[in-house]
ZAVOLO-819517 format. One record per residue: residue in one letter; chain; x, y, z of N, C-alpha, C in turn; residue number from 1. Coordinates in steps of 0.2 Angstrom, whole numbers, plus 5000, padded with zeros to 4 digits. Atoms other than C-alpha are relative to their C-alpha. Layout:
residues N
[keke "A", "A", [X, Y, Z], [X, Y, Z], [X, Y, Z], NUM]
...
end
This chain:
residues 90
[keke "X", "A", [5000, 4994, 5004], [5177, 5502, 5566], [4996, 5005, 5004], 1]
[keke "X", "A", [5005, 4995, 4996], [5171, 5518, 5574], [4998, 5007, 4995], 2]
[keke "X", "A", [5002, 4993, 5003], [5161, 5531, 5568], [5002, 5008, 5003], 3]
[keke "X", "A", [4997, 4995, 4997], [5166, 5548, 5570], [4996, 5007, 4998], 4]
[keke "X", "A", [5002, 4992, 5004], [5156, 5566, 5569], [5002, 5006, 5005], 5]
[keke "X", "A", [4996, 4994, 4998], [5164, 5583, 5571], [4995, 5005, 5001], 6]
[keke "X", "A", [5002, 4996, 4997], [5155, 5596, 5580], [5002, 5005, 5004], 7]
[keke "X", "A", [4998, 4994, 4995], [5156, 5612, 5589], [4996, 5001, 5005], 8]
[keke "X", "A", [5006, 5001, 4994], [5149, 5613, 5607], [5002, 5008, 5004], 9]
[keke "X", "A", [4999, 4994, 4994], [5148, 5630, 5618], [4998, 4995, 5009], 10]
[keke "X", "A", [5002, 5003, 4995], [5141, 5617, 5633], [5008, 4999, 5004], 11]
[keke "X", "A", [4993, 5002, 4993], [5154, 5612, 5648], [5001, 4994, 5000], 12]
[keke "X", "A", [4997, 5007, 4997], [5163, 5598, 5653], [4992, 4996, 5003], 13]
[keke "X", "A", [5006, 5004, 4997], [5146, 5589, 5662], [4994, 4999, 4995], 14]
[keke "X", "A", [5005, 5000, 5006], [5133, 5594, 5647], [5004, 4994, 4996], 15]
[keke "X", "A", [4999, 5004, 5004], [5146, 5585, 5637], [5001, 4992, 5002], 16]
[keke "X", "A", [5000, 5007, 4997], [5145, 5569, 5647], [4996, 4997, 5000], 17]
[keke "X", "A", [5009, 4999, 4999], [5126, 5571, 5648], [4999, 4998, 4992], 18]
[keke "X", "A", [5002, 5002, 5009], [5126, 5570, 5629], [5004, 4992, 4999], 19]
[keke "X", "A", [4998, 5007, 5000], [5137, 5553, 5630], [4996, 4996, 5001], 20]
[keke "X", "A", [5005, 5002, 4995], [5125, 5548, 5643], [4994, 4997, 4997], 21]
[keke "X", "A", [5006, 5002, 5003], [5109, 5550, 5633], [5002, 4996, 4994], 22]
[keke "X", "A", [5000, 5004, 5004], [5115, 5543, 5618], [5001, 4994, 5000], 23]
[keke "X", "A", [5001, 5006, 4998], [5120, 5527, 5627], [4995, 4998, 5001], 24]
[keke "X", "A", [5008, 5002, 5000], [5103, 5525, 5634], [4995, 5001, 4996], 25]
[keke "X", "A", [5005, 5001, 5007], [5094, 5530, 5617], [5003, 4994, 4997], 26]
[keke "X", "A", [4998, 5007, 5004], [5103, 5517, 5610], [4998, 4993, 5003], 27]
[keke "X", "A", [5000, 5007, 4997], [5100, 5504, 5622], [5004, 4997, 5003], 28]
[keke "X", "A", [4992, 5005, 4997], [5117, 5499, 5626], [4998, 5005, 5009], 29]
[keke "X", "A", [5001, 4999, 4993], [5119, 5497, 5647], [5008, 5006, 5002], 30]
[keke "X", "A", [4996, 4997, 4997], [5129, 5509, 5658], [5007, 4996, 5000], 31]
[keke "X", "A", [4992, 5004, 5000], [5143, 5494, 5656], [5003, 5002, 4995], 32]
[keke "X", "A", [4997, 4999, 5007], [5146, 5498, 5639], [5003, 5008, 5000], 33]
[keke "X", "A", [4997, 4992, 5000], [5156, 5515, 5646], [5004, 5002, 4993], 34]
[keke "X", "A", [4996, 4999, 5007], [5167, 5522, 5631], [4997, 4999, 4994], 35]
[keke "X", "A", [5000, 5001, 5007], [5158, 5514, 5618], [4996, 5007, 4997], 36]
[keke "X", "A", [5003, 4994, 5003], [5151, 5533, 5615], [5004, 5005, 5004], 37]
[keke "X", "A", [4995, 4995, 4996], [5163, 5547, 5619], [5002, 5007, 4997], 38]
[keke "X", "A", [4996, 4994, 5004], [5167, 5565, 5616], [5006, 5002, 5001], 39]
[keke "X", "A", [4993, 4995, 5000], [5184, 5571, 5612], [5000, 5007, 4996], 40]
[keke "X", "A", [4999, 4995, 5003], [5193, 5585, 5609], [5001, 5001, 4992], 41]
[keke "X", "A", [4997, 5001, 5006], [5197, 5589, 5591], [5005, 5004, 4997], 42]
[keke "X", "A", [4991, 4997, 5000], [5215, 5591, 5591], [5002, 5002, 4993], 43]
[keke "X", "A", [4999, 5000, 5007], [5216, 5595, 5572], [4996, 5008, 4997], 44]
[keke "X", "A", [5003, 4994, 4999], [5206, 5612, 5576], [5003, 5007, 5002], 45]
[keke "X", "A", [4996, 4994, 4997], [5211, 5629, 5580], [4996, 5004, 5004], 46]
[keke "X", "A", [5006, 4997, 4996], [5195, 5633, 5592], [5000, 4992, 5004], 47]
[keke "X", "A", [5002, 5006, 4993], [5192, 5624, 5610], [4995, 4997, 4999], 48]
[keke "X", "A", [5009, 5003, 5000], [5174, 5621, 5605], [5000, 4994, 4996], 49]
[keke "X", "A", [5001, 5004, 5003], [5177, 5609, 5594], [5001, 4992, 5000], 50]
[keke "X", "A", [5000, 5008, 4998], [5174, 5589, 5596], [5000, 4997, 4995], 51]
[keke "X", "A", [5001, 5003, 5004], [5173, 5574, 5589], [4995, 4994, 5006], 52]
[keke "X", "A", [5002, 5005, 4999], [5160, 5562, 5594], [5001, 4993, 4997], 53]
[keke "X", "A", [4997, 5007, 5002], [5167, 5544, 5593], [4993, 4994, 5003], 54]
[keke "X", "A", [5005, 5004, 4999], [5155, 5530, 5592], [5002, 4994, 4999], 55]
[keke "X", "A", [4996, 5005, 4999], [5165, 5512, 5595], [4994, 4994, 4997], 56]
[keke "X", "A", [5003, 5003, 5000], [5154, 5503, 5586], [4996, 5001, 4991], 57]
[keke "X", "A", [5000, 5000, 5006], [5147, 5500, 5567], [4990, 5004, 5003], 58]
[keke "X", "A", [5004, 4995, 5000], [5133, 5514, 5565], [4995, 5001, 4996], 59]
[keke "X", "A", [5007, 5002, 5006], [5114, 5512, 5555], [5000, 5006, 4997], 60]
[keke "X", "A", [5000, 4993, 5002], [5107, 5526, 5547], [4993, 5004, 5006], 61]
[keke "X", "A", [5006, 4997, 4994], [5092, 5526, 5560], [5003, 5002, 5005], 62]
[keke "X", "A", [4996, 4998, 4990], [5105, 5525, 5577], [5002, 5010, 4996], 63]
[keke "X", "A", [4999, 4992, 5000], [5112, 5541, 5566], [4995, 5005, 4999], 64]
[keke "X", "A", [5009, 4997, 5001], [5095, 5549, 5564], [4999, 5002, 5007], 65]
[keke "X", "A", [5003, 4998, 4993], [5092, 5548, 5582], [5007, 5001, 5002], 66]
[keke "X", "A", [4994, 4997, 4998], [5110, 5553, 5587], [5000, 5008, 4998], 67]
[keke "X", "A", [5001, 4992, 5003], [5107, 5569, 5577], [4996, 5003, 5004], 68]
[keke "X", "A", [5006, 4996, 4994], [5089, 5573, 5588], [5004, 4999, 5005], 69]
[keke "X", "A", [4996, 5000, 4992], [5098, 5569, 5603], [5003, 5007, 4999], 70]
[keke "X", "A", [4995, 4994, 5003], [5112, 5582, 5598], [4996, 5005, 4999], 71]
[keke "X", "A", [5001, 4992, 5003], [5099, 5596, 5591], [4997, 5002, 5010], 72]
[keke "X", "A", [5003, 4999, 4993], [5094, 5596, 5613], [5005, 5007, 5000], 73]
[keke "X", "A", [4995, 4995, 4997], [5098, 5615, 5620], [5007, 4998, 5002], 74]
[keke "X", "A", [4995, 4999, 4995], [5108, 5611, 5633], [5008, 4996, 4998], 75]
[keke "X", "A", [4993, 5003, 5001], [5123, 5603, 5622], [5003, 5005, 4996], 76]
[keke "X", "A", [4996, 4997, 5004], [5125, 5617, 5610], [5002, 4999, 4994], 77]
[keke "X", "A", [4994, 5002, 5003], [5130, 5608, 5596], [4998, 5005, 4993], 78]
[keke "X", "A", [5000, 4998, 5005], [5133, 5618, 5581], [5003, 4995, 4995], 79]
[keke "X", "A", [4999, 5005, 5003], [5135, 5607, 5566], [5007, 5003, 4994], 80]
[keke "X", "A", [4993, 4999, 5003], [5152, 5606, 5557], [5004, 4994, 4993], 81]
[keke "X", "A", [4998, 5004, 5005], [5149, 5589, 5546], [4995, 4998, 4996], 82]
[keke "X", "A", [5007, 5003, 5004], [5134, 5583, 5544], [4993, 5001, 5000], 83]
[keke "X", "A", [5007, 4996, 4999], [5120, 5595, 5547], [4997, 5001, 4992], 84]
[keke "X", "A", [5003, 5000, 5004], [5116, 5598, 5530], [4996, 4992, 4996], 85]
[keke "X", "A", [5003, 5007, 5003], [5114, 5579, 5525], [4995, 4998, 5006], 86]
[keke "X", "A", [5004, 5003, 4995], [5104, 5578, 5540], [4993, 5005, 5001], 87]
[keke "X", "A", [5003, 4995, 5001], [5093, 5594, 5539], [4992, 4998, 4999], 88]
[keke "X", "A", [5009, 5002, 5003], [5075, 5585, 5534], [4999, 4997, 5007], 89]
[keke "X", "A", [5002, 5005, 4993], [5077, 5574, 5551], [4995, 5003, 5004], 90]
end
């Protein structure tokens, strides 16, 4: 079961990789474990900027807490589009 949160990025193709990147390694999971953190497009959108971060894996409420700070980093951009307000005290 995968989790999935929708987000708006102005960051580029390499930011948005970089953001896969660390969340794999905040998590712990090894560089083997490629795909199981991943940004897509969000083809259900009518703006480019818009993604969906797919998370291959059953999701705490701590991993999403620290998936959230990760995310509020300059250099990804993300403006929030799902679950910024439920996350807002973090």
């Amino acid at each position: 079961m995968a989790a999935r949160i929708k987000f708006t990025s102005g960051a580029g193709e390499s930011d948005l990789r970089k953001l896969e990147r660390t969340i794999i390694a905040m998590l712990g999971f090894s560089e083997r474990n490629e795909g199981i953190v991943r940004v897509e497009d969000n083809e259900d959108s009518t703006t480019v900027e818009d993604y969906i971060l797919v998370l291959d894996f059953p999701v705490t409420k701590l991993a999403e807490e620290n998936i959230y700070r990760v995310m509020q980093a300059p250099e990804f951009c993300v403006h929030w589009s799902e679950i910024h307000e439920e996350y807002r005290g973090w």
